[in-house]
mmCIF file as gemmi writes it, N, C-alpha and C atoms, coordinates in Angstrom:
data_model
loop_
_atom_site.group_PDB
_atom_site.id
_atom_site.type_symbol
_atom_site.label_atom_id
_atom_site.label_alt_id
_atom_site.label_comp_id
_atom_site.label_asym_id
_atom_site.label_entity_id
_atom_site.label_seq_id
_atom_site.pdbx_PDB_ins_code
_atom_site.Cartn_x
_atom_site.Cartn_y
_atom_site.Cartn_z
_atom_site.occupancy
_atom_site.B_iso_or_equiv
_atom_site.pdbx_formal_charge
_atom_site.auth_seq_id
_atom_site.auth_asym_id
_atom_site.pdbx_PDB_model_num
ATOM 1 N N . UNK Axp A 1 ? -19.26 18.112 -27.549 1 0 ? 1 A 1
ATOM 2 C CA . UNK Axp A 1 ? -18.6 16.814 -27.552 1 0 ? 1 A 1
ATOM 3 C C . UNK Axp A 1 ? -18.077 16.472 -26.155 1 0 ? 1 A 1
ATOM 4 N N . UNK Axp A 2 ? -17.25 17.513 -25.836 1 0 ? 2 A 1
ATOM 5 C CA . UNK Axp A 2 ? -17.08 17.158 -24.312 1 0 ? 2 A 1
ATOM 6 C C . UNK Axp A 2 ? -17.516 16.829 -23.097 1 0 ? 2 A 1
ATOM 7 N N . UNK Axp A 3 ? -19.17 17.542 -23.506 1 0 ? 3 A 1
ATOM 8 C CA . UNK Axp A 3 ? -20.12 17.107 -22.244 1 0 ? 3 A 1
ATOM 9 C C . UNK Axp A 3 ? -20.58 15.303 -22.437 1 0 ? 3 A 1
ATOM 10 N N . UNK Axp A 4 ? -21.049 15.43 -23.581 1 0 ? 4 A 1
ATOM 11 C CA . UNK Axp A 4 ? -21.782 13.548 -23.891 1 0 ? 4 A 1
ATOM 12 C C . UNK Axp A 4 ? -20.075 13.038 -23.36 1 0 ? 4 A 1
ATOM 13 N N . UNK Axp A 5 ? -19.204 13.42 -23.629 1 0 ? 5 A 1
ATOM 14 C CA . UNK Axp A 5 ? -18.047 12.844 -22.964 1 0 ? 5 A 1
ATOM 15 C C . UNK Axp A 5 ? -18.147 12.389 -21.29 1 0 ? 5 A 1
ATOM 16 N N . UNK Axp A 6 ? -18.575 13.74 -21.152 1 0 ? 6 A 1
ATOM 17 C CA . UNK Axp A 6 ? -18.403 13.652 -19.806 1 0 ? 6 A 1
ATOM 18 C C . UNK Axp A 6 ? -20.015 12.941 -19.082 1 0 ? 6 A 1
ATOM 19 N N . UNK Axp A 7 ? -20.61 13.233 -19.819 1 0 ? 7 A 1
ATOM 20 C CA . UNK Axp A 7 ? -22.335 12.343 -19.441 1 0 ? 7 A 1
ATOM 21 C C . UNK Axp A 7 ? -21.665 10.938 -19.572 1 0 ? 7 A 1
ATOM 22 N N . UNK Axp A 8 ? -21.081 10.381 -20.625 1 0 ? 8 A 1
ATOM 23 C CA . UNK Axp A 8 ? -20.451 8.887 -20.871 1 0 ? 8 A 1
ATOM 24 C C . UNK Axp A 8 ? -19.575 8.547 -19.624 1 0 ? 8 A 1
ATOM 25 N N . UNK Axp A 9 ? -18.904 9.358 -19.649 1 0 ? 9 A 1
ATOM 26 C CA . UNK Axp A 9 ? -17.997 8.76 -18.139 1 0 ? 9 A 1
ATOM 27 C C . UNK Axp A 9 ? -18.786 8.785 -17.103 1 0 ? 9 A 1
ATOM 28 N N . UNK Axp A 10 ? -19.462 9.594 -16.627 1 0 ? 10 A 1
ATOM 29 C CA . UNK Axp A 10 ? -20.335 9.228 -15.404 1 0 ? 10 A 1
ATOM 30 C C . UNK Axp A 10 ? -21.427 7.841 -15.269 1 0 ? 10 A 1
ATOM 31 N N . UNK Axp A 11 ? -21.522 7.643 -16.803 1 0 ? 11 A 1
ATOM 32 C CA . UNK Axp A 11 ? -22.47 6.647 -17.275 1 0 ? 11 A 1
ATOM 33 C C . UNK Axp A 11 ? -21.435 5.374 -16.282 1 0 ? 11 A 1
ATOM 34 N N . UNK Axp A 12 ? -20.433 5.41 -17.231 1 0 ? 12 A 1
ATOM 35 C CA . UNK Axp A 12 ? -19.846 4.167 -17.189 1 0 ? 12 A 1
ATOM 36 C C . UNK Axp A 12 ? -19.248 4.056 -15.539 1 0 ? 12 A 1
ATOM 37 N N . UNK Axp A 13 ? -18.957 5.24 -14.897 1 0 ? 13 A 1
ATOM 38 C CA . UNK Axp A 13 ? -18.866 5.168 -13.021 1 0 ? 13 A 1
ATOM 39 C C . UNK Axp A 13 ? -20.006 4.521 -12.428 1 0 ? 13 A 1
ATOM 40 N N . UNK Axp A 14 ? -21.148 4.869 -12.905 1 0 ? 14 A 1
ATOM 41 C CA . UNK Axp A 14 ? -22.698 4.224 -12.57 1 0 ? 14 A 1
ATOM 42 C C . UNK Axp A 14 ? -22.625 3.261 -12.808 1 0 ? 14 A 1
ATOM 43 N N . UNK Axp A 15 ? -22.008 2.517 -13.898 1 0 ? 15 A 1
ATOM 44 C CA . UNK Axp A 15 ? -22.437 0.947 -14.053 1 0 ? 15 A 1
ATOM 45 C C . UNK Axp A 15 ? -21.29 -0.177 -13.626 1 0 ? 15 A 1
ATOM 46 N N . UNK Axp A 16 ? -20.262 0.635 -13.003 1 0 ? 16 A 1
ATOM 47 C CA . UNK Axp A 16 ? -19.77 -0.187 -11.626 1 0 ? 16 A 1
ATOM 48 C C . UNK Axp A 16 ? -20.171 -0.247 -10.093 1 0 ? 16 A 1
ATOM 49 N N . UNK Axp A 17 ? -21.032 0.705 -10.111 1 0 ? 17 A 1
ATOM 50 C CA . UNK Axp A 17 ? -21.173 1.335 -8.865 1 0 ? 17 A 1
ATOM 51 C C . UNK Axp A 17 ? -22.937 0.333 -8.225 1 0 ? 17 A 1
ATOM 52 N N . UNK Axp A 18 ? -22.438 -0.572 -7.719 1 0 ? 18 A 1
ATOM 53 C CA . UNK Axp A 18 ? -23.437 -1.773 -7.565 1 0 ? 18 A 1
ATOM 54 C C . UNK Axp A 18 ? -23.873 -1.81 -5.765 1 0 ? 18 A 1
ATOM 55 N N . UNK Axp A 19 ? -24.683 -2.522 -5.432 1 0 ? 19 A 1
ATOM 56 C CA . UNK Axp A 19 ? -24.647 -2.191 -4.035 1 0 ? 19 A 1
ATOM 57 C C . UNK Axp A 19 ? -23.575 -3.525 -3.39 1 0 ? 19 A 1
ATOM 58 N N . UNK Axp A 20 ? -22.705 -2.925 -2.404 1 0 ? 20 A 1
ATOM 59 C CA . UNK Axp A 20 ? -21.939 -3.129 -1.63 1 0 ? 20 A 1
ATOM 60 C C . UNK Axp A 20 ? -22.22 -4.943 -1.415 1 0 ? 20 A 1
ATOM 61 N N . UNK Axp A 21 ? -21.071 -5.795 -1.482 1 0 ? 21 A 1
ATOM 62 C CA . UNK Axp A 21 ? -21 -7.155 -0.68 1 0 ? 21 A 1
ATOM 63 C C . UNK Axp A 21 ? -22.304 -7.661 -1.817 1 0 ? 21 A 1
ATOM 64 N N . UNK Axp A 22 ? -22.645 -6.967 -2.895 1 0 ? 22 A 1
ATOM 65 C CA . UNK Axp A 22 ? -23.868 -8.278 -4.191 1 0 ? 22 A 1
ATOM 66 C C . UNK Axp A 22 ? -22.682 -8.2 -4.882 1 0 ? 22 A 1
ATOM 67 N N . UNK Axp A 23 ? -22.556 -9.466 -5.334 1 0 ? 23 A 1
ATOM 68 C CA . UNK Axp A 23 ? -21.892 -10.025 -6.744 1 0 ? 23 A 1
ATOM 69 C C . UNK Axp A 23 ? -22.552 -9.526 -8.047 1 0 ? 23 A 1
ATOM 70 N N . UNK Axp A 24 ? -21.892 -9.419 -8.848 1 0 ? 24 A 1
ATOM 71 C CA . UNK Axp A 24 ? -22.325 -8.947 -10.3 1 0 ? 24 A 1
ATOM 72 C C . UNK Axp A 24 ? -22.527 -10.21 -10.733 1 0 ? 24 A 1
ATOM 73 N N . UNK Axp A 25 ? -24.026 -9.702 -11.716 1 0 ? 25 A 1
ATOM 74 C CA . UNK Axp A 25 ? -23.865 -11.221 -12.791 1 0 ? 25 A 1
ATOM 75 C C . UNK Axp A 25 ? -23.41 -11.346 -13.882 1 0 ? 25 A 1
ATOM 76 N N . UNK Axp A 26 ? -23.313 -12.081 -14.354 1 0 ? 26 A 1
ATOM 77 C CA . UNK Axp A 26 ? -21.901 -12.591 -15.795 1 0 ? 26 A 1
ATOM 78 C C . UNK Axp A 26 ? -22.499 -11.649 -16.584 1 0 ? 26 A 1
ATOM 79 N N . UNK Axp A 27 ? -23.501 -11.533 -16.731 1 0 ? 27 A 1
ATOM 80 C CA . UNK Axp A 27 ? -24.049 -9.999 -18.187 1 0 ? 27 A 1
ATOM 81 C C . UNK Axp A 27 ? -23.813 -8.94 -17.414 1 0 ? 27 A 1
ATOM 82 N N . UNK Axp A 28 ? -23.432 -8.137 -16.082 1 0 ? 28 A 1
ATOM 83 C CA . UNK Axp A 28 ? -23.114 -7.225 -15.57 1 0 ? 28 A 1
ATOM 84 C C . UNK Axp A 28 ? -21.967 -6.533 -16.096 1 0 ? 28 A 1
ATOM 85 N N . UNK Axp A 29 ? -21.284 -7.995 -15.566 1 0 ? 29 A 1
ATOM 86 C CA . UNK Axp A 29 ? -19.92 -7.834 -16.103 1 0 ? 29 A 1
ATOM 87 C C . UNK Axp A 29 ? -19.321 -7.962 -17.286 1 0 ? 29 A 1
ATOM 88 N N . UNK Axp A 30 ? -20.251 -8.36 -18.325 1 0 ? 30 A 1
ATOM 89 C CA . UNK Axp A 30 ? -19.931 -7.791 -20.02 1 0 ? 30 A 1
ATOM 90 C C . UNK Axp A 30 ? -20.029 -6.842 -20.195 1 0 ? 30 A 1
ATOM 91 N N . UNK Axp A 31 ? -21.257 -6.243 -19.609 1 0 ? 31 A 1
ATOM 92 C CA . UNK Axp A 31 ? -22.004 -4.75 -20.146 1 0 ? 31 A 1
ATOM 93 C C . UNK Axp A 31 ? -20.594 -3.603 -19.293 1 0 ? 31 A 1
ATOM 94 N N . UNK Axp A 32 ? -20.295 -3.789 -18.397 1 0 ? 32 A 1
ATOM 95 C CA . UNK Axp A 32 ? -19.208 -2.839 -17.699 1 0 ? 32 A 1
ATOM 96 C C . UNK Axp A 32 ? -17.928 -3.261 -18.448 1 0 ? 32 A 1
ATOM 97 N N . UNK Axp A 33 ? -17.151 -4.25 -18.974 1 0 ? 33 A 1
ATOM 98 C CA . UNK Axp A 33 ? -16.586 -4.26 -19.776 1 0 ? 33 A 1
ATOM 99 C C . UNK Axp A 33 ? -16.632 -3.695 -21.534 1 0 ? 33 A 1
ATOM 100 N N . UNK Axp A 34 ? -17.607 -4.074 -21.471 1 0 ? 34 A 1
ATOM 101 C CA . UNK Axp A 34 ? -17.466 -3.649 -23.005 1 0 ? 34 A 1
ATOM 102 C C . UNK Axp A 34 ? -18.024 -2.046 -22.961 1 0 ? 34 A 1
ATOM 103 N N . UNK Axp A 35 ? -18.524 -1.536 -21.98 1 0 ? 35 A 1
ATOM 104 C CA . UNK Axp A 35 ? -18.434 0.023 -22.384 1 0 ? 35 A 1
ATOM 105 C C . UNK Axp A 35 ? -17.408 0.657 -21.693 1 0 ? 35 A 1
ATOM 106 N N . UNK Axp A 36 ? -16.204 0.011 -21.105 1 0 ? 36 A 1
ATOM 107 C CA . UNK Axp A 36 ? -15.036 0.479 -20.889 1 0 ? 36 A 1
ATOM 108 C C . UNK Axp A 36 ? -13.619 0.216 -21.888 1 0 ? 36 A 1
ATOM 109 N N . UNK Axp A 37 ? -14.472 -0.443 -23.293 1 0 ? 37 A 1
ATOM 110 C CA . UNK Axp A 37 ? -13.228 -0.825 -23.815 1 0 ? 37 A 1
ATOM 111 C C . UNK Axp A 37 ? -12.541 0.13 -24.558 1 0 ? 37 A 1
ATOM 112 N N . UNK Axp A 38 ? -12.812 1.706 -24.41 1 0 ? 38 A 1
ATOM 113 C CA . UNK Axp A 38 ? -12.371 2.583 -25.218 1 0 ? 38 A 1
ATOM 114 C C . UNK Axp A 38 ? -12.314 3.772 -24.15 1 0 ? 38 A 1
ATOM 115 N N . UNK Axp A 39 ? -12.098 3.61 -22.822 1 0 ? 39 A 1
ATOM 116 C CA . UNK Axp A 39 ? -12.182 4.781 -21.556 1 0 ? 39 A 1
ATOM 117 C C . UNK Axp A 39 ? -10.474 5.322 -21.795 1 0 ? 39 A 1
ATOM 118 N N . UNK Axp A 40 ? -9.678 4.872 -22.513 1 0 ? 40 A 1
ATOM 119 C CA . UNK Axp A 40 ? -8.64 5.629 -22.303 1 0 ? 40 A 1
ATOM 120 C C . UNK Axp A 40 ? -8.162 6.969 -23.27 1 0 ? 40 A 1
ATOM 121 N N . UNK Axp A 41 ? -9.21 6.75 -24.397 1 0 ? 41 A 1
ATOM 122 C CA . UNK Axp A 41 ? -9.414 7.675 -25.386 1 0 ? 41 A 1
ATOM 123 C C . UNK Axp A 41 ? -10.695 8.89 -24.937 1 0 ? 41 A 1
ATOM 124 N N . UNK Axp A 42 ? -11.523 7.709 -24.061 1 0 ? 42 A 1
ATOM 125 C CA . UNK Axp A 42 ? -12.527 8.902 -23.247 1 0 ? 42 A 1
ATOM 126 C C . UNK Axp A 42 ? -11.928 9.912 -22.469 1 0 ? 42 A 1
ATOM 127 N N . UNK Axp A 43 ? -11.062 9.231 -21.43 1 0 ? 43 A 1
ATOM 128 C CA . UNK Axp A 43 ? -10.512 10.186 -20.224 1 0 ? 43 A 1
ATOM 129 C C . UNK Axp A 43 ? -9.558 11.126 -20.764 1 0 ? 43 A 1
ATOM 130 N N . UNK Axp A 44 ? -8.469 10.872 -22.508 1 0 ? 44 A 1
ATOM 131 C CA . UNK Axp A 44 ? -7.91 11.547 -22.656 1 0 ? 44 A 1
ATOM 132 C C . UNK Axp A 44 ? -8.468 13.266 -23.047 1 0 ? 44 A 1
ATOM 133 N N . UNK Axp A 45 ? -9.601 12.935 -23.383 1 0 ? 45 A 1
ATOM 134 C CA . UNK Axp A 45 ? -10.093 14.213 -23.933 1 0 ? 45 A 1
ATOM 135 C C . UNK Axp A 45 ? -11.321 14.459 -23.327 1 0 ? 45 A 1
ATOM 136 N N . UNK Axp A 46 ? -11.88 14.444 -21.985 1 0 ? 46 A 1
ATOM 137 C CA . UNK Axp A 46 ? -12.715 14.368 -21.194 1 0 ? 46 A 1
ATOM 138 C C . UNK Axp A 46 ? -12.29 15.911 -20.326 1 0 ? 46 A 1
ATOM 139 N N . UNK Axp A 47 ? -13.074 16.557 -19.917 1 0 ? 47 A 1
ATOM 140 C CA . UNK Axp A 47 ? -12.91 17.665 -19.094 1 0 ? 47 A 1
ATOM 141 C C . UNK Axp A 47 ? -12.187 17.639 -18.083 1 0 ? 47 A 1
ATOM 142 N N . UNK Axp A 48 ? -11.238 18.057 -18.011 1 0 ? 48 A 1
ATOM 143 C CA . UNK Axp A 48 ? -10.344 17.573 -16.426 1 0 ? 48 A 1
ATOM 144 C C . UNK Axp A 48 ? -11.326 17.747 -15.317 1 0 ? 48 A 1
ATOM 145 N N . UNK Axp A 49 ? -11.942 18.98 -15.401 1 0 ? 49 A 1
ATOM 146 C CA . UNK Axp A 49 ? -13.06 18.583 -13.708 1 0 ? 49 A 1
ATOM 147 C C . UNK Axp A 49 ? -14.004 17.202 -13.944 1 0 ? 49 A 1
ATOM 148 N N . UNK Axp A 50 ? -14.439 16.632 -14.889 1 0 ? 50 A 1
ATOM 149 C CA . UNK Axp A 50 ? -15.152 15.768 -15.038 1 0 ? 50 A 1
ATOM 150 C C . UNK Axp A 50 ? -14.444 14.583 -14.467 1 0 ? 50 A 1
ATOM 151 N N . UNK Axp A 51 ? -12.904 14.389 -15.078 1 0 ? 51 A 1
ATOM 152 C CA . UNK Axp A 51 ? -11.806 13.329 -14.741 1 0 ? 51 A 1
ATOM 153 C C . UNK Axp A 51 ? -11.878 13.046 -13.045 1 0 ? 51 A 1
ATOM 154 N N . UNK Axp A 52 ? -11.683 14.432 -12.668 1 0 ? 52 A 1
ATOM 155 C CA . UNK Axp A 52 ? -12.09 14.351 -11.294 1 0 ? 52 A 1
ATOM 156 C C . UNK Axp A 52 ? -12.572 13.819 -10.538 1 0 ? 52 A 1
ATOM 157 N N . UNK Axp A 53 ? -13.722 14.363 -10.763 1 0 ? 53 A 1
ATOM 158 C CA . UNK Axp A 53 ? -15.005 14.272 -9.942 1 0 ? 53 A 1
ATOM 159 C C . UNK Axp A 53 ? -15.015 12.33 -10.298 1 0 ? 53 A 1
ATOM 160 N N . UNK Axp A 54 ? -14.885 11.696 -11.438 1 0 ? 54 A 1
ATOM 161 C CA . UNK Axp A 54 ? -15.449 10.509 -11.912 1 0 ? 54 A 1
ATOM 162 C C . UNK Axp A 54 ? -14.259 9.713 -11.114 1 0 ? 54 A 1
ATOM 163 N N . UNK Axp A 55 ? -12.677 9.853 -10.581 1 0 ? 55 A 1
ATOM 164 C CA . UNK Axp A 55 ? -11.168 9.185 -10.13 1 0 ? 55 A 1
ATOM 165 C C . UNK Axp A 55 ? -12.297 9.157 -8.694 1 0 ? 55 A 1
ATOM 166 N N . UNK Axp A 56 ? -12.866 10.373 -8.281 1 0 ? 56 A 1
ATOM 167 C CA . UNK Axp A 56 ? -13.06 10.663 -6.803 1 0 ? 56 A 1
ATOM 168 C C . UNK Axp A 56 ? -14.331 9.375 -5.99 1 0 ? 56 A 1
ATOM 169 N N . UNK Axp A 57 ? -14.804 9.365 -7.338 1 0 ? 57 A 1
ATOM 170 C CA . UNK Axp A 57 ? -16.304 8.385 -7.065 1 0 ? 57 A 1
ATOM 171 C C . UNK Axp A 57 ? -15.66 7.245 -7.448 1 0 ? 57 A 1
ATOM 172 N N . UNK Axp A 58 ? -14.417 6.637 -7.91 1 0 ? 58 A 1
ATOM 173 C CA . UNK Axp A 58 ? -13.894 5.694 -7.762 1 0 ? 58 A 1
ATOM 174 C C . UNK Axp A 58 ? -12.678 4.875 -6.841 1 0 ? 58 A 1
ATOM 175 N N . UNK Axp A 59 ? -12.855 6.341 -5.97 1 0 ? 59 A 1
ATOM 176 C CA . UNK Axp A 59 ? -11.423 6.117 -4.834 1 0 ? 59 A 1
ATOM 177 C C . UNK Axp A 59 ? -10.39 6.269 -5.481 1 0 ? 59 A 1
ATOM 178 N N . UNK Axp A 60 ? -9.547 6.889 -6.383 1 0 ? 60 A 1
ATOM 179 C CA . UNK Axp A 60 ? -8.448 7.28 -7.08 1 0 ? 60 A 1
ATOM 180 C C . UNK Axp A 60 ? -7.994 8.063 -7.022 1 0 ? 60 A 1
ATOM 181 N N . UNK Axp A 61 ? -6.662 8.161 -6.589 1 0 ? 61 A 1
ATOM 182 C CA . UNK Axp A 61 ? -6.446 9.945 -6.685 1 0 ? 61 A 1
ATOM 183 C C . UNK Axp A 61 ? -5.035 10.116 -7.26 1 0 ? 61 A 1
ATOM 184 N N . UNK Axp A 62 ? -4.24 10.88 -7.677 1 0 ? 62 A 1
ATOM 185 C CA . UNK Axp A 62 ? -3.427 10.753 -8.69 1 0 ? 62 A 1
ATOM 186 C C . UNK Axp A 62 ? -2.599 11.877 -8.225 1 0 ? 62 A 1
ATOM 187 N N . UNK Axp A 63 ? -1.169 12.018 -8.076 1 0 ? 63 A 1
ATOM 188 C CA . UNK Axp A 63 ? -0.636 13.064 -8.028 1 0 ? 63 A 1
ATOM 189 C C . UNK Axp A 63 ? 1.038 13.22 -8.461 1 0 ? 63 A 1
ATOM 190 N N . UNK Axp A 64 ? 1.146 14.109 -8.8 1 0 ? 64 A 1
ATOM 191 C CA . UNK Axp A 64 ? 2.324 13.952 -10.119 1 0 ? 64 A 1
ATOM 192 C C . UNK Axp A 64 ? 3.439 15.102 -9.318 1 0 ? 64 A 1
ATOM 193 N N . UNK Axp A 65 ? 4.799 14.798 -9.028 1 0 ? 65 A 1
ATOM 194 C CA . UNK Axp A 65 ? 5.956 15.343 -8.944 1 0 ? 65 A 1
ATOM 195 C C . UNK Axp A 65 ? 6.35 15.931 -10.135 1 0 ? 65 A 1
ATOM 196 N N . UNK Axp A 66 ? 6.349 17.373 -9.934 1 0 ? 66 A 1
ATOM 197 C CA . UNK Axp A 66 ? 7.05 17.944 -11.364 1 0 ? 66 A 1
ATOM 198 C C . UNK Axp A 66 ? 8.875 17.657 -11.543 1 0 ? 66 A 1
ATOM 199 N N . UNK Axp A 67 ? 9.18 17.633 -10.242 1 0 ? 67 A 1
ATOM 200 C CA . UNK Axp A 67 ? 10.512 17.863 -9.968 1 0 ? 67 A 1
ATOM 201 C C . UNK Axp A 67 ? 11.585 16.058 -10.166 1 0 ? 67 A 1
ATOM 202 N N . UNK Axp A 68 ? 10.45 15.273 -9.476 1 0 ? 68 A 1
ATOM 203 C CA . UNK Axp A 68 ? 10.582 14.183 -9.953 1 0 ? 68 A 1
ATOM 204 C C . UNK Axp A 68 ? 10.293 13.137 -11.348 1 0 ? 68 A 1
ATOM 205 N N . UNK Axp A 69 ? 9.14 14.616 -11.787 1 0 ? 69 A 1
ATOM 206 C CA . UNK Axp A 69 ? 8.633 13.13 -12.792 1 0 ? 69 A 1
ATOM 207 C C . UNK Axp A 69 ? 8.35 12.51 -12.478 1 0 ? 69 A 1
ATOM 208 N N . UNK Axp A 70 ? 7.143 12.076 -11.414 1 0 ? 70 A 1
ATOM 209 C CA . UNK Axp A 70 ? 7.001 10.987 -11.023 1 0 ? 70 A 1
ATOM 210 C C . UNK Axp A 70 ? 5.438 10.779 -10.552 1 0 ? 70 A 1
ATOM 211 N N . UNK Axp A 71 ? 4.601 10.166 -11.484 1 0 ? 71 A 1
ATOM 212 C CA . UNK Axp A 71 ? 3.532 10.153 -10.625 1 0 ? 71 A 1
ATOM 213 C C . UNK Axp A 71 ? 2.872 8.594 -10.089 1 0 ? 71 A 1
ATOM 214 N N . UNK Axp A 72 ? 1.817 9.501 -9.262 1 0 ? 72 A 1
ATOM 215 C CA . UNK Axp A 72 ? 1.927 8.438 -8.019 1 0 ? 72 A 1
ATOM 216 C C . UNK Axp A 72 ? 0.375 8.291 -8.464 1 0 ? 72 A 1
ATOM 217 N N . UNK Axp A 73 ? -0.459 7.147 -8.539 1 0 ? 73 A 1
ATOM 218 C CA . UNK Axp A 73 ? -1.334 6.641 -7.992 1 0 ? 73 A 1
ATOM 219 C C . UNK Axp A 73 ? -2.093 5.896 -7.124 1 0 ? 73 A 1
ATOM 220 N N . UNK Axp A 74 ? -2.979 6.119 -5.967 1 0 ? 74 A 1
ATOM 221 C CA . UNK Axp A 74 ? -3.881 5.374 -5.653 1 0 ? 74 A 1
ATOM 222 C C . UNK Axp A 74 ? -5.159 5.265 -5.832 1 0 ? 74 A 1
ATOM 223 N N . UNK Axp A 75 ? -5.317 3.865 -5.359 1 0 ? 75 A 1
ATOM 224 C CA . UNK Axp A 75 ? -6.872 3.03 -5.753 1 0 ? 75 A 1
ATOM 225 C C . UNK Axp A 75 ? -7.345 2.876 -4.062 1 0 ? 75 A 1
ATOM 226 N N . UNK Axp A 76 ? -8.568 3.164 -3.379 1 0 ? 76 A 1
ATOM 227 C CA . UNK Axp A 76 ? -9.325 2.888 -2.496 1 0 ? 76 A 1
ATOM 228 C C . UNK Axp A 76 ? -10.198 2.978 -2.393 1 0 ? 76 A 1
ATOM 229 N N . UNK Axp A 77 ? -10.692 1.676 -3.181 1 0 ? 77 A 1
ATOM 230 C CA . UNK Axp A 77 ? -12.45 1.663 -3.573 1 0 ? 77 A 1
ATOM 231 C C . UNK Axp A 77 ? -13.427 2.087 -1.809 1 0 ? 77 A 1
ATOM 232 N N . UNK Axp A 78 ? -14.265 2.896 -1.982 1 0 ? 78 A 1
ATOM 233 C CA . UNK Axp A 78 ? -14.941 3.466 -0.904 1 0 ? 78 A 1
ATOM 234 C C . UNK Axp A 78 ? -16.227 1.999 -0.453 1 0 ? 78 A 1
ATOM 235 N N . UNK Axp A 79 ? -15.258 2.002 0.981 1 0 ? 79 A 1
ATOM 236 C CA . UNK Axp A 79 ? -16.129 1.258 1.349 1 0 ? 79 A 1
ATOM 237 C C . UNK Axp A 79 ? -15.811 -0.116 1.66 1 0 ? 79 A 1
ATOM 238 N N . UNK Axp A 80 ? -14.231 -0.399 0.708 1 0 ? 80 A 1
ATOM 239 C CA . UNK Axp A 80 ? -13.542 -1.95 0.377 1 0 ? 80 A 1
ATOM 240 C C . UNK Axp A 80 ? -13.082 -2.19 1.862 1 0 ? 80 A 1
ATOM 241 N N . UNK Axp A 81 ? -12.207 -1.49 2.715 1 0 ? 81 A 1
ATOM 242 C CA . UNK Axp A 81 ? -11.581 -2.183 3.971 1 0 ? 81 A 1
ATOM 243 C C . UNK Axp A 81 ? -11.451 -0.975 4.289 1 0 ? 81 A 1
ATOM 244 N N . UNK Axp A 82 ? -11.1 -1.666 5.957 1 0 ? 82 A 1
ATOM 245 C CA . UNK Axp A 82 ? -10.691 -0.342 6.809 1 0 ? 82 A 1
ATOM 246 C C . UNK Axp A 82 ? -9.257 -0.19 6.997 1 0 ? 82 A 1
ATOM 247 N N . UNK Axp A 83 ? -9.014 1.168 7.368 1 0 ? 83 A 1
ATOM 248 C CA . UNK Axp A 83 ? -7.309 1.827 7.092 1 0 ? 83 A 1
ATOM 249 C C . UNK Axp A 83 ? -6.593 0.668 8.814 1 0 ? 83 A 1
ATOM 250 N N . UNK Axp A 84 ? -5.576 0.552 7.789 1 0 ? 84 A 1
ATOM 251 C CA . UNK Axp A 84 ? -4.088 0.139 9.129 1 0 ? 84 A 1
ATOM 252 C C . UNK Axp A 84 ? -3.684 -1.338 8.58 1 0 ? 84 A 1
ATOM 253 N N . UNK Axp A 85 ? -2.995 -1.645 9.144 1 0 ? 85 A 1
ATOM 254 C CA . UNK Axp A 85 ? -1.666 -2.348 8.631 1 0 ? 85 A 1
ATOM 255 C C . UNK Axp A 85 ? -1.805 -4.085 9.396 1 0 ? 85 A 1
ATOM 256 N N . UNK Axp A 86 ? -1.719 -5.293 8.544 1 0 ? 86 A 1
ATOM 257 C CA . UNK Axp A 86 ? -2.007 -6.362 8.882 1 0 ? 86 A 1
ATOM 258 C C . UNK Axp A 86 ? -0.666 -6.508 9.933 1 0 ? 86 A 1
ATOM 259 N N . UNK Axp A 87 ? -0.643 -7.473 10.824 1 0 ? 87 A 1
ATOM 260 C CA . UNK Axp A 87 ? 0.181 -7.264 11.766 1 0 ? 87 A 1
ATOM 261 C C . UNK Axp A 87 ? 0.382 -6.224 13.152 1 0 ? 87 A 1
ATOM 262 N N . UNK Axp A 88 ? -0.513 -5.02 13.131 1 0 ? 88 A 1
ATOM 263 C CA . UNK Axp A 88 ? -0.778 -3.97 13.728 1 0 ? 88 A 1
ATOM 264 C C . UNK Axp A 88 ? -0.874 -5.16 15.286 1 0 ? 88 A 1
ATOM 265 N N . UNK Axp A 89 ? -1.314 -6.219 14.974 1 0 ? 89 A 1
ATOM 266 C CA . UNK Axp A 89 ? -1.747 -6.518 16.726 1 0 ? 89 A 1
ATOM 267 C C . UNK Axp A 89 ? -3.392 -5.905 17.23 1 0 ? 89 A 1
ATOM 268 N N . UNK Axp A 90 ? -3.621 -6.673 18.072 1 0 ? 90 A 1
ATOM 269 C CA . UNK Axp A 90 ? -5.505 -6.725 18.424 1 0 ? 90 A 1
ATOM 270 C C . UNK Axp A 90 ? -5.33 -5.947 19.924 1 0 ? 90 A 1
């Protein structure tokens, strides 16, 4: 069960994963919606290395303070912009 789990999540990383600066077309973007409408019941019981590997191919990375309780996420889709700060000056 866990692997078709984990074959499904890679599925569904693949069918965002479009080439760079093309627009999706309106059935793209049903078909990637509607096989994400149940990913939070996927990822809960999904192999943690699988979780991984699938956050990593999405630019995500996640990291949790035990002491705080506190976790932190980021999103940096690979490829979206380059690093530094608007205002930085030319």
């Amino acid at each position: 069960m866990a692997e078709v789990q984990g074959e499904r999540l890679h599925a569904e990383v693949d069918l965002g994963a479009g080439v760079p600066g093309e627009q999706m077309t309106k059935e793209q973007v049903r078909t990637l919606v509607l096989a994400l409408h149940d990913i939070a019941s996927v990822l809960a019981t999904a192999d943690p290395k699988l979780k991984a590997e699938a956050y990593a191919e999405l630019g995500v990375s996640i990291a949790y303070d035990h002491e705080r309780r506190v976790v932190t996420v980021e999103a940096r889709p690979r490829g979206a912009c380059a690093n530094g700060r608007v205002g930085e000056g030319t």
